[in-house]
N, C-alpha and C positions, 0 to 999 in steps of 0.2 A: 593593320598588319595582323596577319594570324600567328597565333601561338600554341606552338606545341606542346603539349606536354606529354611528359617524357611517363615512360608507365612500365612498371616491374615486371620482368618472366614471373612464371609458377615460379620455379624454383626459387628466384629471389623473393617473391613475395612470403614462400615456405619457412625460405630462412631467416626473414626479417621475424613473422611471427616466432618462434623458435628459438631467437636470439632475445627478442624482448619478453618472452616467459622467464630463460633460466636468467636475463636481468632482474626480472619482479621475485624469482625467488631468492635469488641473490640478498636483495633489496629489503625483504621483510621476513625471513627467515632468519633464525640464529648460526642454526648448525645441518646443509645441505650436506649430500654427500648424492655421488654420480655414480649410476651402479654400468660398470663394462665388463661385460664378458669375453669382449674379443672377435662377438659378429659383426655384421654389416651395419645392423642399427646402430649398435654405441659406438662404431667409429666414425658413424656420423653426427653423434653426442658431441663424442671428443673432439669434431673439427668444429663443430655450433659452440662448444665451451670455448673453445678458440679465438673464433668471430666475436665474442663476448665479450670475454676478459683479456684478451691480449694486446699490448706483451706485461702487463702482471700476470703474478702466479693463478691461478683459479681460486675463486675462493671456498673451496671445498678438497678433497681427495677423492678419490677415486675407490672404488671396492668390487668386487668378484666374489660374488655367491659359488665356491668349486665344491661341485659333487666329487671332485677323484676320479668320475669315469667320462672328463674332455677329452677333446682330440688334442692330443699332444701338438699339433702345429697350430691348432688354436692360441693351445697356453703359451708356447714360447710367443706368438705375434703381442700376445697380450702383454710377457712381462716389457717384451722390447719396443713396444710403443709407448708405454707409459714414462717407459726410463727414457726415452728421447723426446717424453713431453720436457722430463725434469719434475712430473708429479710423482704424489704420496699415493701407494697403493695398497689397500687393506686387500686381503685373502680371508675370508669367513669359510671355513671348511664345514661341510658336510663332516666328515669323517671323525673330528676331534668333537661336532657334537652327538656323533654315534658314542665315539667312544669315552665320553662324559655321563653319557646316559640319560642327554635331554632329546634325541631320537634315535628310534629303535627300526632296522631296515625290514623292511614286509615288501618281497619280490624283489625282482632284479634291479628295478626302478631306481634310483633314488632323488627322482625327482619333487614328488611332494614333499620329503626331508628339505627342500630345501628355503622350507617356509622358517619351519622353528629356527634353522641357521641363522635366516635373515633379522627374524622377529628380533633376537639374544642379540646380534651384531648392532643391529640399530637401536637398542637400548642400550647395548656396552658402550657404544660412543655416545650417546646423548644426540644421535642424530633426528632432529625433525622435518626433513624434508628428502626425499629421494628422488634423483631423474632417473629415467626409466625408458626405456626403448620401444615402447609397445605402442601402438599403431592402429588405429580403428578398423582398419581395412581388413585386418589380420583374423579375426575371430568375433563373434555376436557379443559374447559377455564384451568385451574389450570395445564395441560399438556403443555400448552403454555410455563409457565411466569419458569421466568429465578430464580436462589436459590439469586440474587440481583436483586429485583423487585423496577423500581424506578416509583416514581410517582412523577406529577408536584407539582405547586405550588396549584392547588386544590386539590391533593389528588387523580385525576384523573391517569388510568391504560391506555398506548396506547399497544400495543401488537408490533406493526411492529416497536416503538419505544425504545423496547431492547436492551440491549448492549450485545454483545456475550460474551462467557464465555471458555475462551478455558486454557489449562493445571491447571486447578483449579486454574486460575490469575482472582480477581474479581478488579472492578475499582468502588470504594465508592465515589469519585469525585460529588460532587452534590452544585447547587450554592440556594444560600439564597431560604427558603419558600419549595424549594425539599426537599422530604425526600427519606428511600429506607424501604419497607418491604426483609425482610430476611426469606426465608426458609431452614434451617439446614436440615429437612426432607425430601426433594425435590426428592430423590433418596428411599426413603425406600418406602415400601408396607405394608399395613395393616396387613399384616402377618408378613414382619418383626417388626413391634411395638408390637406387640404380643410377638416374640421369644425374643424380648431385655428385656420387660416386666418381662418375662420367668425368663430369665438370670441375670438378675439384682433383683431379688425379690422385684419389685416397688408391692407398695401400689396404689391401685385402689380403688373409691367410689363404694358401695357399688350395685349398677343400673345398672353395668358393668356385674354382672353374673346372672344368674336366680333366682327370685323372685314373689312370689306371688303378684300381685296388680290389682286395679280395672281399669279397662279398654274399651272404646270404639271403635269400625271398623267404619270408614271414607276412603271412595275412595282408600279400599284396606289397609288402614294401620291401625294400634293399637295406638291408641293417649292416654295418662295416663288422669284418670278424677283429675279433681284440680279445685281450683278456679277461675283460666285464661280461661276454656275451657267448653263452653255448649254442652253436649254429644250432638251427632244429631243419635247417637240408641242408645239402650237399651247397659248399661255399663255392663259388667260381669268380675268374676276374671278369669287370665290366668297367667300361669309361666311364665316371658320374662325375655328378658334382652336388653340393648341398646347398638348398636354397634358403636354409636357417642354421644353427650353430646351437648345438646343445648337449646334454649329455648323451654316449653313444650308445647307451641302450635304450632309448625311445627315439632315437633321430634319423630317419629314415635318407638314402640316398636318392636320386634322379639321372636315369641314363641323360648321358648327354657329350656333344661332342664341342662344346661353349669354351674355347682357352681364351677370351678377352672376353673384356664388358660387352663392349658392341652387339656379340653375340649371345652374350647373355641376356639383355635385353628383347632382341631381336625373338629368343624364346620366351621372356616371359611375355609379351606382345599376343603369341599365340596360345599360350595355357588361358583356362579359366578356374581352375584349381587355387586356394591361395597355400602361400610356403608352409602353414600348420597343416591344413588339410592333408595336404600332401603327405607330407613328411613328418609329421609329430603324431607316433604312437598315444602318445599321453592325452591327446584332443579327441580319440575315437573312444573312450572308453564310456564316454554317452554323451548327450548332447548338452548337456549343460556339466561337463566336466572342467571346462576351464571357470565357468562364474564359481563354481562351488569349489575350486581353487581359491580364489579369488576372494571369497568368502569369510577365509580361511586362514588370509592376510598373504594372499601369494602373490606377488609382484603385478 
């Protein structure tokens, strides 16, 4: 008699590994916490924390690194998914640690501030473990780092200081003041967060599909006009959409006429551009500006 056997999609297979990471940090970690900003990645954090732990509560909280200068329909999706998980959600502001005076704002940016925020957040909670959204596909530094990223006692990232990772055996062994950022997504591609999106009928903000809005061209990109940002030309409307979530003065837009997934897919299929490339001011300012983030204790 022949026997079948039965054999996982991608997808499935993605999310099994994925769900049996944030179980092993679950599992030998004391104090995780799940970092959401309210893009694409973390809300497919927050359905993989789901498949994990549910229906107990998670066993960690949630938290949001906000610079002050989001998209407003970002932070609302943000505060109203958490509160219809029924999770705990910390808010680390940029702004109160300007105005404390353990970062101080240099340029329009304030996106490298958003290291010290996190550094101070996850020492104030005693947090040692972080999930984290980032995706190897996404950028070279980020191709590097291992799905158990540890960093020292500053927060600091060495690269040649990795620990290998071999039959999906990770070692969370870390002594006082280390901690380890975790990536679940390490293995998936921009297209697969899209096809699990698909599949799962996750809810997305609304800045994710094509939209009319006012808009200005800077050194090639679309930057949204707001209060954070002095147009440097003349602003006009165009239909975009964002293919990453961040603050809106380095987060560039995408003509595009995509109002469903479908279609969105369907275009990312033809770019070969990836969503930082494109769109993240903060990745051109030289080629090794995201590792030296990264360096630096940046997510």
């Amino acid at each position: 008699m022949e026997i079948t056997i039965p054999t996982l999609s991608q997808l499935r297979e993605l999310e099994a590994e994925s769900v049996h990471v944030m179980r092993e940090v679950a599992a030998e970690l004391e104090r995780p916490v799940l970092l959401f900003s309210g893009g694409k990645d973390s809300i497919v954090l927050l359905r993989l924390a789901e498949k994990a732990f549910r229906p107990a509560p998670f066993p960690f909280p949630v938290m949001h690194v906000d610079t002050w200068h989001n998209f407003p329909e970002v932070l609302e999706f943000r505060d109203r998914r958490v509160a219809e998980l029924g999770e705990t959600l910390i808010v680390a502001s940029v702004q109160s640690s300007i105005d404390s005076g353990r970062a101080v704002e240099q340029g329009l940016s304030r996106n490298r501030l958003q290291t010290v925020t996190l550094l101070d957040a996850l020492a104030e909670h005693r947090f040692d473990a972080a999930f984290g959204g980032a995706r190897r596909d996404e950028e070279r530094a980020r191709a590097k780092e291992r799905i158990f990223s540890f960093r020292d006692d500053f927060g600091q990232w060495d690269p040649r200081a990795q620990r290998p990772e071999l039959w999906n055996l990770y070692n969370g062994r870390i002594r006082r003041g280390e901690h380890v950022r975790v990536f679940p997504l390490s293995n998936w591609t921009e297209l697969d967060i899209w096809h699990y999106i698909e599949q799962e009928q996750l809810e997305l903000p609304a800045i994710y599909f094509a939209h009319e809005r006012e808009v200005f061209e800077h050194d090639g990109m679309l930057y949204a006009v707001s209060e954070y940002v002095e147009p440097s030309s003349d602003p006009f409307v165009e239909s975009v959409r964002y293919r990453t979530v961040g603050d809106m003065t380095i987060t560039g837009a995408v003509r595009s006429r995509a109002r469903d997934v479908a279609t969105v897919i369907t275009e990312i299929q033809a770019t070969r551009v990836t969503e930082r490339g494109e769109t993240r001011a903060d990745d051109r300012t030289s080629e090794a500006a995201m590792e030296d983030r990264k360096r630096q204790g940046y997510f």
